[in-house]
C-alpha positions in Angstrom: 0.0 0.0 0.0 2.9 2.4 1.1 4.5 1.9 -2.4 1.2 2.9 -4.3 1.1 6.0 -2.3 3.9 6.8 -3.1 3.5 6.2 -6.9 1.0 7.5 -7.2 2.4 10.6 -6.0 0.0 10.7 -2.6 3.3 10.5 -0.1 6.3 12.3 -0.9 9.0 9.7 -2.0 10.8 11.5 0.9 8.4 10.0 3.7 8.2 6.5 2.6 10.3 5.2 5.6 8.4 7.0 8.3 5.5 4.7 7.7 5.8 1.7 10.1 4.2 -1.3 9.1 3.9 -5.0 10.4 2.2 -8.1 9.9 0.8 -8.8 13.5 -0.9 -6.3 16.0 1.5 -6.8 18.8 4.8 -6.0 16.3 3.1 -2.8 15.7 2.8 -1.6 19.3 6.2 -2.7 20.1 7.6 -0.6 17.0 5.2 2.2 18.2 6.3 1.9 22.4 10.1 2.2 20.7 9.2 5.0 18.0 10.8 8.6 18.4 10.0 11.1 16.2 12.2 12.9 14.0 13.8 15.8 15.0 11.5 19.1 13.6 13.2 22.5 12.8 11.6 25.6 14.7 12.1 29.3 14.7 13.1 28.5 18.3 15.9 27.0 17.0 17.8 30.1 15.5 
């Protein structure tokens, strides 16, 4: 599904990899208990 998204131009090629996927339930809530976000740019930052 991820890969026709991104075809057809629905999800930038560039967040492909954020999108966590996996067969079984309890997979998925162990990737999403370990997740951390990616670092976002601010204007508190400068």
């Amino acid at each position: 599904m991820i890969e026709k998204m991104a075809d057809e131009k629905f999800l930038q090629e560039k967040y492909r990899h954020m999108a966590i996927v996996e067969d079984k339930a309890a997979n998925l809530l162990v990737r999403f208990l370990h997740y951390t976000a990616p670092s976002v740019k601010t204007y508190d930052d400068l």
